[in-house]
OpenMM code with the backbone's topology and positions (N, CA, C; nanometers):
from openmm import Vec3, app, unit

residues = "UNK UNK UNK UNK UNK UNK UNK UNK UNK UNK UNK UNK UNK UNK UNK UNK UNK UNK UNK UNK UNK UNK UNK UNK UNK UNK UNK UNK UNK UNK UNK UNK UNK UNK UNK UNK UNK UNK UNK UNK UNK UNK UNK UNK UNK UNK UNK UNK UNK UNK UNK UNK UNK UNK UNK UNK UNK UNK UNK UNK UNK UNK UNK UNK UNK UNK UNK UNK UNK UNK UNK UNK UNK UNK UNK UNK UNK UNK UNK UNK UNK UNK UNK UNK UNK UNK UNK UNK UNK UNK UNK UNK UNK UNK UNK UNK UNK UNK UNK UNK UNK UNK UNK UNK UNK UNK UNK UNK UNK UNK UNK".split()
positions = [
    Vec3(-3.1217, 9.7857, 8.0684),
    Vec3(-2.9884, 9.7743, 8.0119),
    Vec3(-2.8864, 9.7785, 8.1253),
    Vec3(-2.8006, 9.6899, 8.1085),
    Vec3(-2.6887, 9.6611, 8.1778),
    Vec3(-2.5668, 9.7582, 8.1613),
    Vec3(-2.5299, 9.8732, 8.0935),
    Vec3(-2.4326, 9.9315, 8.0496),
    Vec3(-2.3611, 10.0289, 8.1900),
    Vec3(-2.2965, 10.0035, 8.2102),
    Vec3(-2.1948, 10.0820, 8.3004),
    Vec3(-2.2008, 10.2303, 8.2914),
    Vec3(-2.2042, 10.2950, 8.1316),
    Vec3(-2.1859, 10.4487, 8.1173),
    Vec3(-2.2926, 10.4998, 8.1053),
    Vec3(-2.4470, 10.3883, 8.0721),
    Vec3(-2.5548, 10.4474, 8.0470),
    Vec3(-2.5900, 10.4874, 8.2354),
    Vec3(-2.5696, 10.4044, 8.3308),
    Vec3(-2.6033, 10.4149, 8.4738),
    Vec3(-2.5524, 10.5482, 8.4977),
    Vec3(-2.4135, 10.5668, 8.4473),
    Vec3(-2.3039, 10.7030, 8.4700),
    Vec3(-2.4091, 10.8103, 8.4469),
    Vec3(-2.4332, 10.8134, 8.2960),
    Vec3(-2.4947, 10.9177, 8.2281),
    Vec3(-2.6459, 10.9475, 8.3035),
    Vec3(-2.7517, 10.8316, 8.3201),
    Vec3(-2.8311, 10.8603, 8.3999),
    Vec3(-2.8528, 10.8646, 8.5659),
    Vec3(-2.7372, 10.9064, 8.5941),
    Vec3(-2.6916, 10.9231, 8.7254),
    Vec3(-2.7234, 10.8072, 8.8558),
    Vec3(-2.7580, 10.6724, 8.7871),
    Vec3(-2.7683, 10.5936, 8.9109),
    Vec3(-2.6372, 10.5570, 8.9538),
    Vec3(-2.4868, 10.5917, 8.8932),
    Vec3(-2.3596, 10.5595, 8.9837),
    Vec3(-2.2971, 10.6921, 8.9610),
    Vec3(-2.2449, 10.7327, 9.0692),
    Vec3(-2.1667, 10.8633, 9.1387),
    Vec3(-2.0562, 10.8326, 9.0448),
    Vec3(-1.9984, 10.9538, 8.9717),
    Vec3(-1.8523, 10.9888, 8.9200),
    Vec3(-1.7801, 11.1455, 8.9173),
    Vec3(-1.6969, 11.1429, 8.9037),
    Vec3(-1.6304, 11.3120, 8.8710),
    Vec3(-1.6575, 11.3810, 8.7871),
    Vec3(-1.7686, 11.4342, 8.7650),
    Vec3(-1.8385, 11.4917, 8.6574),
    Vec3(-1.7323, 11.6298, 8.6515),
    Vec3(-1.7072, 11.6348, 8.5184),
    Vec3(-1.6153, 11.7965, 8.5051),
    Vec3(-1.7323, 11.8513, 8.3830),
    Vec3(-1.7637, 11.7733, 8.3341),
    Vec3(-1.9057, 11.8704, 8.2437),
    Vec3(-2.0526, 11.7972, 8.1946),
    Vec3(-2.1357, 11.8659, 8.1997),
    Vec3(-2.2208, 11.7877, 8.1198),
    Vec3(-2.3152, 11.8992, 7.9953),
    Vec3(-2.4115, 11.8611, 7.9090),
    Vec3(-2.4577, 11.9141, 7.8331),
    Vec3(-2.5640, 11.8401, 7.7721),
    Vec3(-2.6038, 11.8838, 7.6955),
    Vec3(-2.7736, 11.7743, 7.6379),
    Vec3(-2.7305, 11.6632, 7.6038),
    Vec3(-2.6007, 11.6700, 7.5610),
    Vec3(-2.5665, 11.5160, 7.4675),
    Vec3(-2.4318, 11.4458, 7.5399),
    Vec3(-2.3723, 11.4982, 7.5965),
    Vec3(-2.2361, 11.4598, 7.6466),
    Vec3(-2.2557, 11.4611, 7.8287),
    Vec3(-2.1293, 11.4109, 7.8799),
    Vec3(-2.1295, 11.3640, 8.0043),
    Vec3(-1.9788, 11.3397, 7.9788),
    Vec3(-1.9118, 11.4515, 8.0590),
    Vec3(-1.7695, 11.4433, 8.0601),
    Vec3(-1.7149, 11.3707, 8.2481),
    Vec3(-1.6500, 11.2751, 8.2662),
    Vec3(-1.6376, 11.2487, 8.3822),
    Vec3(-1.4324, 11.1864, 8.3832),
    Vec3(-1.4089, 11.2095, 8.5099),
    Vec3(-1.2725, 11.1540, 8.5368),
    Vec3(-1.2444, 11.0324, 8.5094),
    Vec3(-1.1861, 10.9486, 8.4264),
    Vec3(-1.1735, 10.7918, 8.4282),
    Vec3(-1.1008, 10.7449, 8.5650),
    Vec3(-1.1484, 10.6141, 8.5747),
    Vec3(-1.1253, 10.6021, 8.6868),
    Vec3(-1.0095, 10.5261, 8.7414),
    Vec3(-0.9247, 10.5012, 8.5774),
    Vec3(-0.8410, 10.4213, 8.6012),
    Vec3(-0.6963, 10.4961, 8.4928),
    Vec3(-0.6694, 10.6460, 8.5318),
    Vec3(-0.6249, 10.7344, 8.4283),
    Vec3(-0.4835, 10.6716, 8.3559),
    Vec3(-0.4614, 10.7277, 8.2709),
    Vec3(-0.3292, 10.7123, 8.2098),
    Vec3(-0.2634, 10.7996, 8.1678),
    Vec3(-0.3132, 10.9070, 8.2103),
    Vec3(-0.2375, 11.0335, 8.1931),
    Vec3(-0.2784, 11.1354, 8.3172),
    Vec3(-0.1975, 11.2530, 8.3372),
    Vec3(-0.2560, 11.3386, 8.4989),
    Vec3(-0.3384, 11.4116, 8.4406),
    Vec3(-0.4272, 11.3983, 8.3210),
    Vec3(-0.5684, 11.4154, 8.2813),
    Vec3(-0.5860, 11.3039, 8.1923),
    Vec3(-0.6776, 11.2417, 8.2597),
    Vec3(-0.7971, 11.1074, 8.1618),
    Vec3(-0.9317, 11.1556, 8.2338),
    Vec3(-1.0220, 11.2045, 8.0873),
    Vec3(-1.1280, 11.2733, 8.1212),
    Vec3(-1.1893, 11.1324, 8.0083),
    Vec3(-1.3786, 11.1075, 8.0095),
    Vec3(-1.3971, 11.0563, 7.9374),
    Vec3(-1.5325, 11.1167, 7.8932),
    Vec3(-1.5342, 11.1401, 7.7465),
    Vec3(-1.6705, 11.1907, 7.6680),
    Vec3(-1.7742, 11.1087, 7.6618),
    Vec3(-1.8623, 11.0866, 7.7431),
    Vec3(-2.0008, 10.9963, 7.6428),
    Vec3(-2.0741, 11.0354, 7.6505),
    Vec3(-2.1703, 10.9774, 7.4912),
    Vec3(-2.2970, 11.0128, 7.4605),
    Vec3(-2.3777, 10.9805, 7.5767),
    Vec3(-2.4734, 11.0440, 7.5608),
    Vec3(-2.6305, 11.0390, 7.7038),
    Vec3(-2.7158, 10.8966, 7.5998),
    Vec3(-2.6566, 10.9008, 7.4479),
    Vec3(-2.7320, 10.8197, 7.3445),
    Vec3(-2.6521, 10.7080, 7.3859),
    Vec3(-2.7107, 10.5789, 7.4141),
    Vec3(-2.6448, 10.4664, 7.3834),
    Vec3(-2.6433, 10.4383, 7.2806),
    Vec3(-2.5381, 10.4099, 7.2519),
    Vec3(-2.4147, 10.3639, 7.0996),
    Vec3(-2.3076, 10.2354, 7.1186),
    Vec3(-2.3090, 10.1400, 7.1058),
    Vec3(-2.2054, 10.0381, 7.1531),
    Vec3(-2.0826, 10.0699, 7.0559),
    Vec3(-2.0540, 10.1356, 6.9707),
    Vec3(-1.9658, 10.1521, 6.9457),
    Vec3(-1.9246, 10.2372, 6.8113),
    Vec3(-1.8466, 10.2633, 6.7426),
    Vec3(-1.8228, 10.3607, 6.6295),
    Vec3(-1.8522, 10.2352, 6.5139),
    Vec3(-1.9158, 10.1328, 6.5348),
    Vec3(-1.9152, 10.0041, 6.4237),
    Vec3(-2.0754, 10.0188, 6.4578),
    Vec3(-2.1346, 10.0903, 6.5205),
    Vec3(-2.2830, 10.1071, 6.5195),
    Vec3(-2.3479, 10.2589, 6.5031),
    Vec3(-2.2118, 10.3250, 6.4429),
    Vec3(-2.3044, 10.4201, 6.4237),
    Vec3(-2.4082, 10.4763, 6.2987),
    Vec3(-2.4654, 10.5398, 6.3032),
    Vec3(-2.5950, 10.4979, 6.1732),
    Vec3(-2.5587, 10.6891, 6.1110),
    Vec3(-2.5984, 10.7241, 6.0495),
    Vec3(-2.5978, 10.8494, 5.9295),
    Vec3(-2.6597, 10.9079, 5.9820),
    Vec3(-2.7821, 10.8773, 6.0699),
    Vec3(-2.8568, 10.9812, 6.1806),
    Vec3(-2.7393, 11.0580, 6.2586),
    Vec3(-2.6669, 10.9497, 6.3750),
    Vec3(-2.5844, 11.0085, 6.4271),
    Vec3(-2.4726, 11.1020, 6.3911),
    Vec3(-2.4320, 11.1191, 6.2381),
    Vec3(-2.3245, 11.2361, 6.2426),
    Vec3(-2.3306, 11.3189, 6.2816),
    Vec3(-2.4184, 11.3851, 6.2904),
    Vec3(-2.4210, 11.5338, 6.3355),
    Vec3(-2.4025, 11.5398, 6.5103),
    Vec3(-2.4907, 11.4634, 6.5696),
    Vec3(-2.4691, 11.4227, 6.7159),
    Vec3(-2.3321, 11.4144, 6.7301),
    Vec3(-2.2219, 11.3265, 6.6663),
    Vec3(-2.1391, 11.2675, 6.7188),
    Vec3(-2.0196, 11.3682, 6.6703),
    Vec3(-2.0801, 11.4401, 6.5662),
    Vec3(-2.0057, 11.5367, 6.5563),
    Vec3(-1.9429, 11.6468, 6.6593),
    Vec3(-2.0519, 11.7308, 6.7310),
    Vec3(-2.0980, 11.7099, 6.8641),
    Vec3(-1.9625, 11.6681, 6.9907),
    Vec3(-1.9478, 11.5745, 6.9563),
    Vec3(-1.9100, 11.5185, 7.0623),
    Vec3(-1.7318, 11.5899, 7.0661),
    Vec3(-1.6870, 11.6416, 6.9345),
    Vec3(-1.5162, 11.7417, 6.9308),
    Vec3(-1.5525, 11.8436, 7.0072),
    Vec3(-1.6848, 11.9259, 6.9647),
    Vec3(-1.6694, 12.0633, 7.0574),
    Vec3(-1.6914, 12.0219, 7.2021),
    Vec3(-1.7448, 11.9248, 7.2178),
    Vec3(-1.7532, 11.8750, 7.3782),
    Vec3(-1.6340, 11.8752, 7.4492),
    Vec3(-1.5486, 11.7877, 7.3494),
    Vec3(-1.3926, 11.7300, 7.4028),
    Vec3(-1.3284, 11.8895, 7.4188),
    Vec3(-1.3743, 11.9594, 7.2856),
    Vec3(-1.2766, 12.1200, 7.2914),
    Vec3(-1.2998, 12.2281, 7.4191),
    Vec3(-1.4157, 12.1970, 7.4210),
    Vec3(-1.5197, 12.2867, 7.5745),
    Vec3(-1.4312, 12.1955, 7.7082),
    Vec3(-1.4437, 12.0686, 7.7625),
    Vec3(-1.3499, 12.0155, 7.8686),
    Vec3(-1.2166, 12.0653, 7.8628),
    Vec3(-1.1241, 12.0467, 7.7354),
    Vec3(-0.9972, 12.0963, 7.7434),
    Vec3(-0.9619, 12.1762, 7.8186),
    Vec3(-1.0276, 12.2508, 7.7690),
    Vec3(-1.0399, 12.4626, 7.7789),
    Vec3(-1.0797, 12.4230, 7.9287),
    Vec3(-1.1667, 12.3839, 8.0027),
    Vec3(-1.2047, 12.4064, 8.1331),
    Vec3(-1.0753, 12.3188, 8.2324),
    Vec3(-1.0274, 12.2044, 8.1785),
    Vec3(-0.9361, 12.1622, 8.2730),
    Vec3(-0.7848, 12.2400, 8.2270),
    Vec3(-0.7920, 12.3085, 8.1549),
    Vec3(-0.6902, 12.4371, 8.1688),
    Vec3(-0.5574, 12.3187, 8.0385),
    Vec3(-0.5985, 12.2685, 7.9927),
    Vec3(-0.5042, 12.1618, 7.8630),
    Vec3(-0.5236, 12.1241, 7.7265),
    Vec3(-0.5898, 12.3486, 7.7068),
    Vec3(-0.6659, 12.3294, 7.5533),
    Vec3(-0.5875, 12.3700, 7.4659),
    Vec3(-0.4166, 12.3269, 7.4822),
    Vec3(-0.3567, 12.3696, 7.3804),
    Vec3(-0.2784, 12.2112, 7.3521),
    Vec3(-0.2514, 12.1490, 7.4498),
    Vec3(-0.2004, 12.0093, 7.4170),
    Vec3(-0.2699, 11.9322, 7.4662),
    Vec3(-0.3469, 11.7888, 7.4298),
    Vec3(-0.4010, 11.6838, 7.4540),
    Vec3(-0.4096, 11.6059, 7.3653),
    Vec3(-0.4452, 11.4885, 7.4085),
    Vec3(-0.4622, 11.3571, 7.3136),
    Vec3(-0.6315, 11.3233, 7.3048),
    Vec3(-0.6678, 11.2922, 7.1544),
    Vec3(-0.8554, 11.2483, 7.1876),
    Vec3(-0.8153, 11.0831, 7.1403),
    Vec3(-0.8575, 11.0093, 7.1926),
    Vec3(-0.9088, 10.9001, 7.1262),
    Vec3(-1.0129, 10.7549, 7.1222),
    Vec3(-1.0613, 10.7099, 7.0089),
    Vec3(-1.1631, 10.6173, 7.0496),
    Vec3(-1.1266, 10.4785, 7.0178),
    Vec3(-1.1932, 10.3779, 7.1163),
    Vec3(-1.1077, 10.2529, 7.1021),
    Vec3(-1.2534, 10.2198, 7.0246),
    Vec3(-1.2355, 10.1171, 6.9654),
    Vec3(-1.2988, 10.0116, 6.8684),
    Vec3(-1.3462, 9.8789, 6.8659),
    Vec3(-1.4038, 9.8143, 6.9696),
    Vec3(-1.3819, 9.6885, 6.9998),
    Vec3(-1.3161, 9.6159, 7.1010),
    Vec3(-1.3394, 9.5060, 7.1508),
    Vec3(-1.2484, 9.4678, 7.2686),
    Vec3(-1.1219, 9.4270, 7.2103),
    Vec3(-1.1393, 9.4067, 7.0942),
    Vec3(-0.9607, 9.4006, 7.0396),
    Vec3(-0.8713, 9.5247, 7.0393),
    Vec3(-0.9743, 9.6222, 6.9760),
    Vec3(-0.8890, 9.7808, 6.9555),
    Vec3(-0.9162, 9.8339, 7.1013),
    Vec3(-0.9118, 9.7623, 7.2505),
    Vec3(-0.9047, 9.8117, 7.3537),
    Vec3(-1.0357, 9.9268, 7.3948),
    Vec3(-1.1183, 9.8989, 7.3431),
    Vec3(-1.2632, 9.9301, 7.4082),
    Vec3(-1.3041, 9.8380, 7.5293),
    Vec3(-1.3256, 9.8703, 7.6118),
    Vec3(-1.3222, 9.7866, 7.7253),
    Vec3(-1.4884, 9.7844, 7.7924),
    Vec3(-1.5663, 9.8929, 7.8114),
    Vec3(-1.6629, 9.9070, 7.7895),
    Vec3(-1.7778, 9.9279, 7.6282),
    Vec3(-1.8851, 9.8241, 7.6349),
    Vec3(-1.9798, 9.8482, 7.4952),
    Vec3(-2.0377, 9.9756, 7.4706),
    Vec3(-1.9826, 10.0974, 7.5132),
    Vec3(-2.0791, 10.2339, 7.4816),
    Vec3(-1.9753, 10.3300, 7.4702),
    Vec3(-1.9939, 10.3519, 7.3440),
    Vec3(-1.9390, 10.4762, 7.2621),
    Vec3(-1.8622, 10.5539, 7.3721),
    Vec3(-1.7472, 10.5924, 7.3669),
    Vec3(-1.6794, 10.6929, 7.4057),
    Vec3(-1.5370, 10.7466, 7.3640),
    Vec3(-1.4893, 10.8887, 7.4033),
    Vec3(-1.3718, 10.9135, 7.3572),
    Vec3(-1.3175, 10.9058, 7.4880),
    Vec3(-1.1556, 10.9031, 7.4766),
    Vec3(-1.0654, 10.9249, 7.6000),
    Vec3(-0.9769, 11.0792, 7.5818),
    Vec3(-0.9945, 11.1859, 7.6563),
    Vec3(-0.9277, 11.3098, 7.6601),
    Vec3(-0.8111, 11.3104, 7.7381),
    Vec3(-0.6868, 11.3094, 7.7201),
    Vec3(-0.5741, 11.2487, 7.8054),
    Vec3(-0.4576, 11.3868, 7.7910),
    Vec3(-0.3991, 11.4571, 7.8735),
    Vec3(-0.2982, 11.5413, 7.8454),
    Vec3(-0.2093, 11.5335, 8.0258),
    Vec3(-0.1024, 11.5410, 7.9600),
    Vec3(-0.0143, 11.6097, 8.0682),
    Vec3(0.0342, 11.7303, 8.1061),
    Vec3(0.0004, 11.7853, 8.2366),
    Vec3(-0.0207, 11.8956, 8.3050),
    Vec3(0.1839, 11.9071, 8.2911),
    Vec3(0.1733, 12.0083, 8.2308),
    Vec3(0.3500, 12.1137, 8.2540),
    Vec3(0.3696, 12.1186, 8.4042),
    Vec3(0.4904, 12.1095, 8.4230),
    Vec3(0.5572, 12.1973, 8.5379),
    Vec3(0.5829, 12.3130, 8.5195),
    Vec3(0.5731, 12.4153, 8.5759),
    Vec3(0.6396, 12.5460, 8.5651),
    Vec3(0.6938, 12.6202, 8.6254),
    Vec3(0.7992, 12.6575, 8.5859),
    Vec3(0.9044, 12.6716, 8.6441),
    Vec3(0.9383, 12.8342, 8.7246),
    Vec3(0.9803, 12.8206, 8.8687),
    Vec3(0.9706, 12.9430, 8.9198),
    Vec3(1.1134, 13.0256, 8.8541),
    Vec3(1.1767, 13.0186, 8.7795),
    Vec3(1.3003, 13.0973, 8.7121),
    Vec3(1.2780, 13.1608, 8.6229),
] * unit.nanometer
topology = app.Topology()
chain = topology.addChain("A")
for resn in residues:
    res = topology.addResidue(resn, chain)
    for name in ("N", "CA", "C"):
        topology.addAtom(name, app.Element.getBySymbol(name[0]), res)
């Protein structure tokens, strides 16, 4: 298989890993849109939320406390954005299942 995130997940291409776990593989996107773009994927290849089968709920269920566990570790578990694109129309850009974890880091203020 040709998949970009499956190589990620089975470690034949180097990325910013901030977590991993039996089912997930949290890494830095590499092209962010926020001063956190973290990205969730399954270790399961899935091309997309239009392939997922009734087996997978529970797995993919799975995949919130993943996003909730990264938050909490990149220190932005009270505000962030989750979301999943759908297709190369709904801006899925890669064929394998993933979420995008996106928040902006506060300034804080020495006063």
């Amino acid at each position: 298989m040709d998949c970009l995130f499956c190589k990620i997940t089975n470690r034949e291409l180097n990325s910013d890993i901030i977590l991993e776990n039996d089912k997930f593989l949290v890494f830095k996107d590499i092209h962010p849109k926020a001063d956190v773009h973290v990205l969730i994927v399954p270790k399961k290849h899935i091309d997309s939320v239009d392939h997922i089968t009734e087996e997978d709920a529970k797995f993919l269920g799975d995949i919130f406390l993943t996003a909730k566990e990264a938050a909490k570790k990149l220190g932005v578990s009270q505000a962030y954005k989750l979301a999943i694109n759908v297709g190369k129309d709904g801006g899925q850009e890669i064929d394998h299942l993933h979420m995008h974890l996106l928040a902006e880091r506060k300034e804080v203020s020495d006063t």
